[in-house]
C-alpha positions in Angstrom: -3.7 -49.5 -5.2 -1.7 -51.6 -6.9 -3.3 -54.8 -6.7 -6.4 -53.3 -7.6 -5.1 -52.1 -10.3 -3.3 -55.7 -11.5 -7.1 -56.9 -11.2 -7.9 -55.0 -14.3 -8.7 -56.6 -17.5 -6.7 -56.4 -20.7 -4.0 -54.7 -18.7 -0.6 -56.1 -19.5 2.2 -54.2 -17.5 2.2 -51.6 -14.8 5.7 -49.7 -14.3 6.4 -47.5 -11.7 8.2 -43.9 -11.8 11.1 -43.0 -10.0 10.7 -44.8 -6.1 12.8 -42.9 -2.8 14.5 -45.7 -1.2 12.9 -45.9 1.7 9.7 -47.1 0.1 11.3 -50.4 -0.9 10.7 -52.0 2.9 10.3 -55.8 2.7 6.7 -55.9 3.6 6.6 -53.5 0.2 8.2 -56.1 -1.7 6.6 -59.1 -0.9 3.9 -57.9 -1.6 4.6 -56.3 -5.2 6.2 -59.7 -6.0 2.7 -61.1 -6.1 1.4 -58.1 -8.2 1.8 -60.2 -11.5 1.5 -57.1 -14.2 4.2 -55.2 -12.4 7.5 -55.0 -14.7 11.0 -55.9 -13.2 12.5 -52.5 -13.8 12.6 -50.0 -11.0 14.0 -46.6 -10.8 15.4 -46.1 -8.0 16.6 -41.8 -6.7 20.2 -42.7 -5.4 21.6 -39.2 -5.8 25.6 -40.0 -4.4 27.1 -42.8 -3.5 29.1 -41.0 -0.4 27.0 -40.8 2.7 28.8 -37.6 3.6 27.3 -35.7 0.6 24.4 -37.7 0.8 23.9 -35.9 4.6 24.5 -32.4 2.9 21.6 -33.4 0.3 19.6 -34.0 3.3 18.3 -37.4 1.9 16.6 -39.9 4.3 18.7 -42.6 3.6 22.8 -44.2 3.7 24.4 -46.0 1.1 24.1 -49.3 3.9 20.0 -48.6 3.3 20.3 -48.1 0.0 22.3 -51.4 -1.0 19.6 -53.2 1.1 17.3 -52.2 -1.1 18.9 -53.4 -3.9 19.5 -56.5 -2.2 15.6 -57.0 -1.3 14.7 -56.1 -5.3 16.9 -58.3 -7.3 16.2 -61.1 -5.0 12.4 -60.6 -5.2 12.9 -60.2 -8.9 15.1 -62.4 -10.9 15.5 -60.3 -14.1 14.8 -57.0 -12.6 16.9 -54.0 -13.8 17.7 -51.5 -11.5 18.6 -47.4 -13.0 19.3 -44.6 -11.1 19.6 -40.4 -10.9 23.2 -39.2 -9.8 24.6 -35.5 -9.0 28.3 -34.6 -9.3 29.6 -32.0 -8.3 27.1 -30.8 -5.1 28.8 -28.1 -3.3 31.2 -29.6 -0.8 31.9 -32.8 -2.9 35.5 -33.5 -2.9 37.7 -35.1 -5.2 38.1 -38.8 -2.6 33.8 -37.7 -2.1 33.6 -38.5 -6.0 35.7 -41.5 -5.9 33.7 -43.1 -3.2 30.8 -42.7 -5.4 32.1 -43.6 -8.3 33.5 -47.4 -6.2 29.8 -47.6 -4.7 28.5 -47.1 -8.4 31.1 -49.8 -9.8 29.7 -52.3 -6.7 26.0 -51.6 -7.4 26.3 -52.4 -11.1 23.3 -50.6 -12.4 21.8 -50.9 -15.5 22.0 -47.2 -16.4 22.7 -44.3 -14.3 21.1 -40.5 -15.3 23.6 -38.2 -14.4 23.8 -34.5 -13.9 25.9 -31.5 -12.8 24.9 -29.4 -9.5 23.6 -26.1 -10.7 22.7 -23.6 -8.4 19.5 -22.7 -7.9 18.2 -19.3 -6.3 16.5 -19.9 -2.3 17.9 -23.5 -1.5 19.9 -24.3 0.8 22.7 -25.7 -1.3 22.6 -22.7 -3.2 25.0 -20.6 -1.0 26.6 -23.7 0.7 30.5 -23.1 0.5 32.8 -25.3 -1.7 30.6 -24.5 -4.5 32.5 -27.0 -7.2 34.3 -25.4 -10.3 32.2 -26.2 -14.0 35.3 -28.2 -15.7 35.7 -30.5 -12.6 31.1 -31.3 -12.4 32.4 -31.7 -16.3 34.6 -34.3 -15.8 33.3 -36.3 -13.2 30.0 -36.2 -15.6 31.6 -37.6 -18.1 33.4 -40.3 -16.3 30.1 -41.3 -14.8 28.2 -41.6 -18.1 30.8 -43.6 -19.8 30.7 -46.1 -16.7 26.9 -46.2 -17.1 27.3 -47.0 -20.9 29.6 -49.5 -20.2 27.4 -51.2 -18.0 24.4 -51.0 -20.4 26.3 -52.8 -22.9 27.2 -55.6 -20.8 24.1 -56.0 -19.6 22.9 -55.9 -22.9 25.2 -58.4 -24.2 23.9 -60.8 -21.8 20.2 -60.7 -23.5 21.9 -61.8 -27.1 20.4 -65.3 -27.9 17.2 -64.9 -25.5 13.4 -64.9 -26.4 12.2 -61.9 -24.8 8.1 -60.1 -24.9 8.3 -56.6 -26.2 6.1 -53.8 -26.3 6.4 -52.4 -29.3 5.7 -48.8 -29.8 6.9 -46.4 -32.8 8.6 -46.9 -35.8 12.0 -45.1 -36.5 14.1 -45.6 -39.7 12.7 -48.6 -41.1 12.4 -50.4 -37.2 10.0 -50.4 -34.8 10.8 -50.3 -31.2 9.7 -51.3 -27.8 10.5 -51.9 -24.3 10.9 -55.3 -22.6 9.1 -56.0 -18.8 12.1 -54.3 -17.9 13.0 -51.8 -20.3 15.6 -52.5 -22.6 15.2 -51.0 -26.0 14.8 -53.5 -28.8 14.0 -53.5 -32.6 12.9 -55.2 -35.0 12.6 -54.9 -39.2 9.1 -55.2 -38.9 6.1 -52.4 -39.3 2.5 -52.7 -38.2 3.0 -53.8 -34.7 3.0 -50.9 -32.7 0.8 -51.0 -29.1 1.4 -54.9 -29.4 3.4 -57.3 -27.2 4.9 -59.8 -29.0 8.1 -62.6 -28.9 11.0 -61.7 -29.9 14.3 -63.3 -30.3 17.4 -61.1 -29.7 20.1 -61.6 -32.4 22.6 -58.8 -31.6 23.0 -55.2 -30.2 23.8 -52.1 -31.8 25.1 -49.4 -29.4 22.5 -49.3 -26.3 19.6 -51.1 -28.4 19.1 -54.7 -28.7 18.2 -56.2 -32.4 15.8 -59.1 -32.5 13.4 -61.0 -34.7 9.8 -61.9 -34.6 9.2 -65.2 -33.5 7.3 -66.9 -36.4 
């Protein structure tokens, strides 16, 4: 489907949701290599970074799998970035659980991780699983977890400063107008008029998670 799709005329980029692990075989990947429209910025459901809770989750996959994965995308795709959905604080998840996750996250390096506290919900499984974890510790690890994610956004960001880089522009906001590169970093630009347009840009600095650029004349 997706090669068909790449044939299509006037089509610029395709990006794909959020992709289970397992998907990412390498016969998956050499193949999407050659699909030219694709953008370098995949989504990938991680979940935890400790097998144990990753077995209570019931998930399909091991942190070993999942790293391959990683391994098969970033060598397929130079530029890619990779971003991820992580729960803290799943019933059972201990303290050394959380630190194991938090190592593997540190080791992955992802752009940005989406995290979110365990909250019970009525007729699943984990729902009356013992160890049910206390609100201030899910709060905590959270938080710890989000400022790790921001710190790797701005360093990955930081990297971009000084690079010519094609953005899709798309609204304007306070006297910008922003877009998404290939693979999706914010940027903006003092310019109106140019939304639904791809056009050069050259990055001259970042301001919080957002990357600052100019047209190229």
């Amino acid at each position: 489907l997706l090669e068909e799709i790449n044939k299509i005329e006037g089509l610029k980029r395709i990006r794909l949701g959020s992709l289970e692990p397992n998907l990412i075989t390498d016969e998956f990947v050499e193949r999407l290599k050659r699909v030219n429209k694709i953008c370098d910025h995949f989504h990938l459901s991680l979940q935890s970074g400790c097998n144990d809770t990753l077995k209570r989750m019931n998930r399909k996959y091991c942190t070993e799998d999942f790293e391959k994965v990683v391994t098969r995308l970033r060598t397929a795709f130079p530029n890619v970035i990779l971003t991820t959905d992580i729960i803290v604080g799943f019933p059972g998840e201990t303290e050394e659980d959380f630190k194991t996750t938090f190592e593997y996250l540190k080791k992955i390096n992802f752009y940005k991780m989406h995290v979110f506290k365990y909250s019970q919900r009525k007729g699943t499984r984990a729902a009356v699983m013992p160890n049910q974890i206390d609100g201030n510790i899910k709060e905590e690890r959270s938080h710890k977890l989000i400022k790790l994610s921001d710190e790797n956004e701005k360093n990955f960001l930081d990297t971009y400063i000084g690079k010519t880089l094609e953005v899709l522009f798309e609204q304007e906001e306070q006297g910008y107008t922003k877009g998404h590169t290939s693979n999706y970093l914010v940027v903006k630009v003092k310019e109106t008029g140019i939304e639904n347009k791809i056009i050069k840009v050259k990055i001259i600095d970042r301001e919080n998670l957002e990357l600052i650029g100019e047209i190229m004349q």
